[in-house]
N, C-alpha and C positions, 0 to 999 in steps of 0.2 A: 396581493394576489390571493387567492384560493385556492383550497386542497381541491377544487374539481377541476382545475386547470392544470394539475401537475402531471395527472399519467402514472405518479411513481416514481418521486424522488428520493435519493436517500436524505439530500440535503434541502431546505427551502426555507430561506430565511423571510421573515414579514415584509423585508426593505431590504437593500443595498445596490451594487453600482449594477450587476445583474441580474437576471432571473433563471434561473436553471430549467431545462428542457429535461420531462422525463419517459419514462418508457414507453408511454403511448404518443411520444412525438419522435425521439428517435430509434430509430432498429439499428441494429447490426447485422448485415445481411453476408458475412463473408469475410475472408482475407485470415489476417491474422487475431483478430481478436474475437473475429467468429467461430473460426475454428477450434477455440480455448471455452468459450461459452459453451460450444456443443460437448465437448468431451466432460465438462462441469457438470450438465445436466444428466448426461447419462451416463455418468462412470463416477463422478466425484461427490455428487448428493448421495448417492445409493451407500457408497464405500463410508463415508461417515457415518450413517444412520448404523450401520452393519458393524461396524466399530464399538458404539457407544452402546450398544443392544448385546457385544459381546461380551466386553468389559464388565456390564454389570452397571452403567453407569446411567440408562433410563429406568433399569428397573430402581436404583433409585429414588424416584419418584413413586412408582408404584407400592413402596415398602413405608415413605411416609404415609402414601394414602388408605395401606391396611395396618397401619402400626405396629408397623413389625420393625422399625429401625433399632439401631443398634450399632456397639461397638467398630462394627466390623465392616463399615460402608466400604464397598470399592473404589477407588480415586484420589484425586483433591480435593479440597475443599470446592473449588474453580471448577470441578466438571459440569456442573448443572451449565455454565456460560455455555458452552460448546452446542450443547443442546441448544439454546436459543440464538448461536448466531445459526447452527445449521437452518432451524425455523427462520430467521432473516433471509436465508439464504435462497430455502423453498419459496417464501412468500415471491421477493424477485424476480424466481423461474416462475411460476405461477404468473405473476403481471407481467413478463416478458413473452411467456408462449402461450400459456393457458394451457398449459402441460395436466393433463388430469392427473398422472403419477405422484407430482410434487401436489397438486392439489388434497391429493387420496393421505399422502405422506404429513402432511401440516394438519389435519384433522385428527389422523392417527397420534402425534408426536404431543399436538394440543390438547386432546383428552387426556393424555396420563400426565401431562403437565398440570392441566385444571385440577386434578383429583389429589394431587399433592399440596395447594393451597388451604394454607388454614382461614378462618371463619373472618380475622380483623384484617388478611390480604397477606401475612409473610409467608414468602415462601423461598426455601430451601430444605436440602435434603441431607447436608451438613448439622446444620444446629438446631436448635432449638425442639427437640423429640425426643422420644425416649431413647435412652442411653447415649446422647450427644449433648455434648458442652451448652448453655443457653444461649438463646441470640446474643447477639453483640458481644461476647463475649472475647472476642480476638477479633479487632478491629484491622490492627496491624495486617494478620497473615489471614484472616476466616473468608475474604471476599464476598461476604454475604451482599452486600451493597454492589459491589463489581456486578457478582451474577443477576442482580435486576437490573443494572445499565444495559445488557446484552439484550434481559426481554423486553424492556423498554422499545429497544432500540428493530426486534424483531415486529414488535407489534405495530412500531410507525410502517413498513414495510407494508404491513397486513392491511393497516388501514388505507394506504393512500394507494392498494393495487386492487381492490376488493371491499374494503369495507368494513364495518363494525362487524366483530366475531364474536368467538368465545375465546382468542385468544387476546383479542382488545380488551376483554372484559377482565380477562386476568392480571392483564396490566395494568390497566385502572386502579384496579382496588392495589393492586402493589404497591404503587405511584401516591394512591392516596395514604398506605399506609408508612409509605416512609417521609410522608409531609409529614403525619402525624406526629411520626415516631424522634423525627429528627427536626422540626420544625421550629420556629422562633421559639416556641417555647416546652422544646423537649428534647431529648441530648444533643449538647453541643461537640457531637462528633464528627469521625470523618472517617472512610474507606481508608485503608493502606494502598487500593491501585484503583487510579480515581478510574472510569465509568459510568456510573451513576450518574454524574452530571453530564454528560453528553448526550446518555439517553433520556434524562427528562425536560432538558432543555428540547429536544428534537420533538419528542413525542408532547411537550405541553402546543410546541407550536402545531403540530398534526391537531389536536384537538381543540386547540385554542382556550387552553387552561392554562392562563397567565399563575398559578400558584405552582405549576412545576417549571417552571422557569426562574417564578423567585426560591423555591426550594436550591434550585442546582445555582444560585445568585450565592446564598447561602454556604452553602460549601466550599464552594470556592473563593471563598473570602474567608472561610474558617481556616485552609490550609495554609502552610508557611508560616505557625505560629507554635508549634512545638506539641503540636496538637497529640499528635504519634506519640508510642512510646519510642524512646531512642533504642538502635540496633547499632552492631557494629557495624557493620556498610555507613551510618548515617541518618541521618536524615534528609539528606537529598537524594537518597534511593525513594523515597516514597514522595517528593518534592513538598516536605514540610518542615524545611528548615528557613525559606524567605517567601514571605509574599508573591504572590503571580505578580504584581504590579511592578513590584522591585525588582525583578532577575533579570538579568541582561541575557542571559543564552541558558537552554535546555542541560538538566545536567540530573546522573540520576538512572533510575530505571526508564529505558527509552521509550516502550511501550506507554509508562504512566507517564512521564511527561506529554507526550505525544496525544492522549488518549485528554488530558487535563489541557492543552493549550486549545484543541479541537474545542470543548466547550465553553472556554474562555471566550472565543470568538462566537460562539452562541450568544452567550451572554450578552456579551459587548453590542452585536448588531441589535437584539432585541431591546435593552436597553438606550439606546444610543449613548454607552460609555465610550467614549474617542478615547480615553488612561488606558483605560483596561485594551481595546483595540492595538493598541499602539504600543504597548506591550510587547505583545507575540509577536506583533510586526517585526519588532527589534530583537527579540528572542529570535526568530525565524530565520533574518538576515544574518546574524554573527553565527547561528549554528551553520547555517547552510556554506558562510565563507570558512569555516574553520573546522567545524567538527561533521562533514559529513563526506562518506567515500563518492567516488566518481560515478558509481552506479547509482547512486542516491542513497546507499542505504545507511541505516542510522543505528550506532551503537557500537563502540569498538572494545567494551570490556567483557570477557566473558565471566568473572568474577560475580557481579552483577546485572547483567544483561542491558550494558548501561554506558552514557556516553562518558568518554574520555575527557580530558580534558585539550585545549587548542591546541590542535595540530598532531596532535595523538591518533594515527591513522594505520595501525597496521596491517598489511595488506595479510598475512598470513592467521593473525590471531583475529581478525573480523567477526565482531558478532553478526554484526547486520540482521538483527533479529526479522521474518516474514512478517509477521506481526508490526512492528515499529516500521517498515515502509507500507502497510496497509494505513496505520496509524497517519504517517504522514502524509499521506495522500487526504484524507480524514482535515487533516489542518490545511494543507497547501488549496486544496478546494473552496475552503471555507473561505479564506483570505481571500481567494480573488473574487471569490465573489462580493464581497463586502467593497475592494479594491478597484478589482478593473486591471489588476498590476499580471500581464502577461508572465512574468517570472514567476509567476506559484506555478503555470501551467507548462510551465518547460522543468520544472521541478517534477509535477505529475508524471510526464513522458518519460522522464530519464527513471524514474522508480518504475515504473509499469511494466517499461520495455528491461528490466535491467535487475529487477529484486521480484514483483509479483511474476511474471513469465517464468524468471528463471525456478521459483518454489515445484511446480508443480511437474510431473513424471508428460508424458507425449499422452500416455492413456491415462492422466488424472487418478491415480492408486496410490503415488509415493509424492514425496515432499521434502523438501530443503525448509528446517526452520533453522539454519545459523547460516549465513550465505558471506562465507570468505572470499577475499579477491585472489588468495593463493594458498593451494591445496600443496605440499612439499610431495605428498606419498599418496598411490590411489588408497582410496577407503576400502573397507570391506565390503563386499556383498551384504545386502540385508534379505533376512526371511521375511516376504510378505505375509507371514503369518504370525512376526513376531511383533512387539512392542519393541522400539530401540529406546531404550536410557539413557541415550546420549542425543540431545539438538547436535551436538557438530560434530557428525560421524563421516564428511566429505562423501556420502554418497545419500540419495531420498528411501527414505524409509516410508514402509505404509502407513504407520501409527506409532506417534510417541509418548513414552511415560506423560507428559507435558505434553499435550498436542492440543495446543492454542489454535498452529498456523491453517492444519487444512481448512479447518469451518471458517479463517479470517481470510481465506483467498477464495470459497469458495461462495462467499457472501459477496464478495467486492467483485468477481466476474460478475457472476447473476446479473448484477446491479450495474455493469460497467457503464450503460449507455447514458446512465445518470453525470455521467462526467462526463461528456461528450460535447455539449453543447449550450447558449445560451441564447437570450434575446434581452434588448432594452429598448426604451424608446425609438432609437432608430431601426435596428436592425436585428440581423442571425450574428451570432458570432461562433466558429468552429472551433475548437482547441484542440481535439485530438482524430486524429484521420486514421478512419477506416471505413470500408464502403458500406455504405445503409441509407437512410430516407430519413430526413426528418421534415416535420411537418409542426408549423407553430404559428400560431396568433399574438400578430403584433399588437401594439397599442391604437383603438378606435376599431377593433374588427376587420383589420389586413390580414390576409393569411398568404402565407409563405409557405413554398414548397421546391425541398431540392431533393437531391438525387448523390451521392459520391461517389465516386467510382476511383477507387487507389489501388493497388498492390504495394502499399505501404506497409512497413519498410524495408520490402525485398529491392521498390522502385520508388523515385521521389516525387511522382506527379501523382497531383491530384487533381481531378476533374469534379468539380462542382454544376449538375448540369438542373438549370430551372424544371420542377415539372408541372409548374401553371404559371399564368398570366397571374399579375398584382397591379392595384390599382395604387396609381404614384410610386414616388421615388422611395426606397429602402436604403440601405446600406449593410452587404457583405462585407465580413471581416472574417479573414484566415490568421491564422497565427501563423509565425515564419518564426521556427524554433532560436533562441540562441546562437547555436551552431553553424547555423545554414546561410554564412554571408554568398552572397551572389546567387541569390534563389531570384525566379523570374514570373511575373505574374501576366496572365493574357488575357485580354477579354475585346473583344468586337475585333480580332485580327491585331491590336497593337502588344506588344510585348515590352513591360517595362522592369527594371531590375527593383526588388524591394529588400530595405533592410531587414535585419533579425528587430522582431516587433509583434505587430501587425501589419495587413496588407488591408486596405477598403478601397470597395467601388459602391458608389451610390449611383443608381439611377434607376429607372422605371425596366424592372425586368421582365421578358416575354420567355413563356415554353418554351424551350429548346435553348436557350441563350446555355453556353458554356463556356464557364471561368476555370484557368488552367494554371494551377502553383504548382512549378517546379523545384523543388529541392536538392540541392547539389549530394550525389550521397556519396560520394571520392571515398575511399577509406584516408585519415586522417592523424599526424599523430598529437599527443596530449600531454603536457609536462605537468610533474607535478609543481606547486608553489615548493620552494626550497625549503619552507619551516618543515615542512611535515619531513622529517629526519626517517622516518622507516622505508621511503622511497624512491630520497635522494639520490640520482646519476642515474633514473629508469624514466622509462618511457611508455606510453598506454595508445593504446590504437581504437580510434572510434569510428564507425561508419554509420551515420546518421544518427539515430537515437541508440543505438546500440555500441558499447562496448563489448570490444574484442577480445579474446585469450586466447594461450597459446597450450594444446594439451600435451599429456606427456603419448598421446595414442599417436601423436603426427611427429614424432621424434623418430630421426632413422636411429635403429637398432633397439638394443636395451638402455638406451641413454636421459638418464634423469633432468628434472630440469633447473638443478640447481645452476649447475656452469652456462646455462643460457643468456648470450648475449644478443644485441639484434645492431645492425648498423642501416640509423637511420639517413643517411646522404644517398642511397639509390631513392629514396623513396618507400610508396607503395602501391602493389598493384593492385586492382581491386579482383575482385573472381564471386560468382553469384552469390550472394550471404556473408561474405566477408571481404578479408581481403591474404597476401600475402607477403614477406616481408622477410630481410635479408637477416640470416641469422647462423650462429656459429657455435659449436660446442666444444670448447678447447677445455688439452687434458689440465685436470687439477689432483696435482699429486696428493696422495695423502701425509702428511704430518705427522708429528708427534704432542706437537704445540700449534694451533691454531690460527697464532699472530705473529707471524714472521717478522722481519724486523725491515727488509724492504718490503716495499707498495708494491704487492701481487696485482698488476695493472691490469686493466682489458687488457688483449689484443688489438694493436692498431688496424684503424679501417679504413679502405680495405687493404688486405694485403695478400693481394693476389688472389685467385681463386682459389685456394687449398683451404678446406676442411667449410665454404662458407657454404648457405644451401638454404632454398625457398624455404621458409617457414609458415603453413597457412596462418592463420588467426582466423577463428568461430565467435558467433555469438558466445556472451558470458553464458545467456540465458540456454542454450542451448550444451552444455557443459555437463559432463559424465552421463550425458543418454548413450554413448556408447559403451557403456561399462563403467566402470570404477579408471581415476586417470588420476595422476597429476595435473593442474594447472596453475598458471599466472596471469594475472592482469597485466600488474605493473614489470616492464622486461627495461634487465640492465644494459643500457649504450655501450657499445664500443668506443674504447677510447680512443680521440680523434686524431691523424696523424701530426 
C-alpha cells in the first residue's frame, strides 16, 4: 500500500493480515467518541498549549535558539516530548477537520521548534548548550532519544495528513542524526525509556527510508544486555535486563515496556521476523491473563510506575498509568493488524471505554494520570490554576509536575478513527462502533461505502447501512466483543445468533441494504480468577464495554465505603448507563486490635429486608465528575446463607 491511500494513519504497516482505514476514509460523526473528539479540539489542544507557554517549557526552545540556556531550565528533562505529542496531536485535528486553529497552532509551535535545532539535526533543550550537561550524557534518566521518538512520531502525523513541512524537515535531519550518531558504527547505546524506536520505525515507513527502520532494528536488539547502568528498581525498570526475544511477560516501567514492544512489532512486520513477532504475541497474552486490571489498565506498582508481578492486582493501590493504556492500545493495534486475531480489538475497547474515557474531565481541562479501581477517601479538590505533584491525587488535575498523560490522550482521540477500521482482500472490517462513514477501496478498484448509526454504548445496536451500490460480492465483518454471548445479527429480514468473534456476510450489496448487530448490554457480574488475592470474595459489575463502580456520593447518609457489601442472587437491574444492585452497609465496630480471633463474616443474604437497599453502579469512566467521592470496582459478596 501507499501513503496516498492512507487519509492519515497513525499506524501502516508495509504488509500484514490487515490494512488500516484512515482519516480521510473514516469519520466520526457523533455519540460517544465524538463527543470527546470535539471537547479535545476546543478545550484540550488550547489548555496544553497554555500549560507549556506558562510553565516556561516552549520558551525552552526559544532560549536554545538565542543561547541564552542555562542552569535554570524549567521542567524535566522529558518536557520538550509533550510539546511534540501536542504537535501529533494538532496535526490529527488538522487532517481530521482542517481546523485552521490547530493549523495556525502547528505552524506556530513548529517555528520555535525548528529555531531550536542545531546545524548536524540534535535537538533538545536539556543538554547539550550552554550551561547544561553534554549530549548523551545521562542515557539512563536524560530522554534525549525518548523526546525524538515523540517528534518522530508527530511528524509521521504531518506527513501523512498534509504533507512535507518544515516540521517533516526537522525530523529528517533528527532521524538522520541519530542514524548517525548511534548507528552500526557509532555509539552502541540505548535510551532508558525506549520511544525512539517506535517513532523511527513509523516515520522510516511514512517516508519509506528503510535505514530508520534498521536504525530502531538496532536498538532494539541492543536492549536486554546490561546495556543501562544498573539502578536500584533494576533493570527491568528500563527492560534491559533480558532480550525482547527471551521475556515471557512485560515487567518493568509500563509505559517503556509498552512503548518498546509497540516497536518490536514494527520491526517484526517490516522485517518478516515471525521470533521477534511471536514474541510479544506471548508477552501480550500472559500479561494480559495475569498482570492486567479489568479495565485494561496496565501497571500496578506505584513505586515504579510499573507492572507487578502474576497476579499482583490491587484494586486500591492501582497505577494504571493513562499513559501505559494509550501505550497499550499502541501494541494491541499493531498485533492485530499483523494477526487478524479479534482479541487485541476487544483489548482496545475495554481500554478506551474504561482507562482513556475515564483520563479526561467532561470539559477536557483536568485529568486522571494514575487510574485506581478503589479510591478508600474522596480526594481533594484541585486548583485549576495549580500544578498537582502528585499523579494519584483520586481527583483530575489541570496539569501535572509529570504531565505525560494530557498530550498522550489528546493525541490518541484526535487520531481515534485511525482505529476504527480495516479492509483486506475480501472485505471492510469494523472493530470499534461509533456512528461515522467510512469509505475505502478494496482490492481491483471496488469501493465501498457505509454509513453506522449506534448509540453505542449507552445501546447495543448497530446499524450498518450501505451508502452505494458495489460491483460483486464483498464481505462485512463486525466484531462481536468477548462479552457479548447471544448478540444477534440481521440482514435481508433473517436474524441469526452469532458467537463472541466476528460476524460476516458476503454478498453483492446495494444502497440502502441494512445490517443490524445487536449486543446484549444486561448489566452483568464479573469474578475475579482466585489467584489475584487483593480481590478475593468480591465481585465487579460490567455492562457492555464498560465497567461499573460504586461512589461513595450514592451512599445513603455519611456512610463510607468500606463496610460495603452487595448480594449478588437478586441479580441486576439495569437503569439507563448502568445498572443497580442489592447492597448493604452493616455496622463495624471499631477495635482496639484489628484481627479478631473469630471470622468477622458478611452478613448472610438475604436476611430480610433490614438495613439492605438499591445500590446504583456508574460508569468507572465516568467517576468523581461529581466532585471528589470515594469509589470501588471490585465489591465484597455477601456471605451466602
Amino acid at each position: 500500500m501507499t501513503e496516498g491511500t492512507t487519509g492519515g494513519c497513525p499506524v501502516l504497516p508495509s504488509h500484514g493480515r490487515m490494512r488500516p482505514l484512515g482519516l480521510a476514509q473514516v469519520s466520526i460523526t457523533g455519540g460517544f467518541w465524538g463527543a470527546r473528539q470535539a471537547v479535545n479540539a476546543t478545550a484540550t489542544l488550547a489548555h496544553c498549549e497554555s500549560w507549556m507557554e506558562r510553565l516556561g517549557w516552549l520558551a525552552n526552545f526559544d532560549r536554545v535558539a538565542d543561547g541564552t540556556t542555562g542552569p535554570g531550565r524549567p521542567g524535566w528533562p522529558f518536557s520538550d516530548s509533550e510539546v511534540y505529542k501536542l504537535l501529533e496531536a494538532l496535526s490529527w485535528e488538522a487532517g481530521r477537520t482542517g481546523d485552521p486553529d490547530a493549523e495556525a497552532a502547528i505552524e506556530r509551535l513548529t517555528a520555535r521548534v525548528a529555531r531550536a535545532q542545531d546545524p548536524d539535526g540534535y535537538i533538545n533543550t536539556c543538554f547539550g548548550h550552554g550551561g547544561q550537561q553534554p549530549r548523551y550524557s545521562d542515557l539512563e534518566d536524560g530522554h534525549e532519544l525518548y523526546n525524538l521518538g515523540h517528534l518522530l512520531q508527530a511528524a509521521v502525523a504531518r506527513l501523512r495528513t498534509s504533507g512535507e513541512d518544515d516540521l517533516v524537515r526537522v525530523a529528517r535531519r533528527a532521524a538522520d542524526h541519530v542514524c548517525h550518531t548511534f548507528g552500526p558504527d557509532g555509539l552502541t547505546k540505548i535510551c532508558g525509556h525506549p520511544e525512539i524506536e517506535v517513532g523511527l520505525a513509523e516515520f522510516g515507513r511514512a517516508l519509506g527510508d528503510e535505514r530508520y527502520i534498521e536504525q530502531a532494528r538496532l536498538f532494539l536488539d541492543r536492549r536486554g544486555h546490561g546495556t543501562l547502568k544498573d539502578i536500584p528498581l533494576g533493570r527491568a525498570y528500563f527492560q534491559d535486563d533480558i532480550p525482547i526475544r527471551q521475556a515471557e511477560v512485560w515487567r518493568g516501567h509500563a509505559v517503556r515496556a509498552l512503548y518498546l514492544s509497540a516497536a518490536a512489532v514494527d520491526v517484526a512486520v517490516e522485517r518478516g521476523d515471525d521470533e521477534l513477532l511471536r514474541a510479544v504475541e506471548r508477552q501480550w497474552e500472559r500479561s494480559v491473563a495475569r498482570r492486567t486490571y479489568i479495565t485494561g489498565g496496565m501497571g500496578s506498582r506505584h513505586q515504579d510506575e510499573g507492572f507487578g508481578e502474576d497476579w499482583e492486582l490491587p484494586p486500591d493501590r492501582a497505577y494504571c498509568e493513562t499513559c501505559a493504556g494509550v501505550a497499550s492500545i499502541m501494541v494491541s493495534w499493531r498485533l492485530f493488524l499483523a494477526t487478524g486475531d479479534v482479541r487485541y480489538s476487544d483489548l482496545i475497547e475495554r481500554t478506551l471505554y474504561n482507562v482513556i474515557a475515564a483520563s479526561p474531565s467532561p470539559d477536557g481541562r483536568a485529568f486522571f494520570y494514575a487510574n485506581p479501581l478503589h479510591q478508600r477517601t474522596p480526594g481533594r479538590p484541585t486548583d485549576p490554576d495549580e500544578v498537582s505533584p502528585r499523579a494519584e491525587a483520586g481527583v483530575r488535575a489541570a496539569w501535572f509536575d509529570v504531565s505525560c498523560c494530557p498530550t498522550n490522550v489528546a493525541r490518541t482521540l484526535a487520531g481515534l478513527q485511525g482505529y476504527l477500521a480495516t479492509t483486506d482482500d475480501d472485505g471492510l472490517q469494523i472493530h470499534q462502533y461509533a456512528p461515522g462513514e467510512i469509505r475505502a477501496e478494496l482490492p481491483g478498484g471496488r469501493q465501498v461505502a457505509v454509513d453506522v448509526e449506534t448509540g453505542y454504548p449507552e445501546t447495543g445496536t448497530v446499524r450498518v447501512r450501505v451508502a452505494a451500490d458495489t460491483t460483486g460480492p464483498w464481505t462485512l465483518t463486525l466484531r462481536v466483543p468477548a462479552w457479548a454471548a447471544g448478540a444477534t445479527l440481521t440482514d435481508e429480514g433473517r436474524t441469526r445468533e452469532v458467537a463472541p468473534g466476528t460476524a460476516e456476510i458476503t454478498r453483492t450489496f446495494r444502497a440502502g441494504d441494512v445490517i443490524v448487530l445487536d449486543l446484549p448490554m444486561e448489566p452483568r457480574f464479573t469474578w475475579p480468577d482466585p489467584r489475584i488475592d487483593a480481590v478475593r470474595g468480591c465481585v465487579a459489575v460490567e455492562r457492555g464495554p464498560e465497567v461499573l463502580c460504586v461512589e461513595s456520593h450514592d451512599l445513603p447518609g455519611a456512610a463510607g465505603l468500606d463496610a460495603l457489601v452487595i448480594d449478588p442472587s437478586p441479580g441486576l437491574r439495569a437503569e439507563p448507563g448502568g445498572a443497580r444492585g442489592r447492597a448493604l452497609l452493616p455496622a463495624q465496630p471499631d477495635r482496639s486490635w484489628p484481627y479478631p480471633v473469630r471470622h468477622p463474616a458478611h452478613p448472610a443474604a438475604p436476611a430480610g429486608d433490614a438495613g439492605w437497599f438499591d445500590v446504583p453502579l456508574r460508569p468507572y469512566h465516568s467517576w468523581a465528575r461529581r466532585g471528589p467521592s470515594g469509589m470501588r470496582v471490585w465489591l465484597p459478596v455477601s456471605t451466602p446463607r
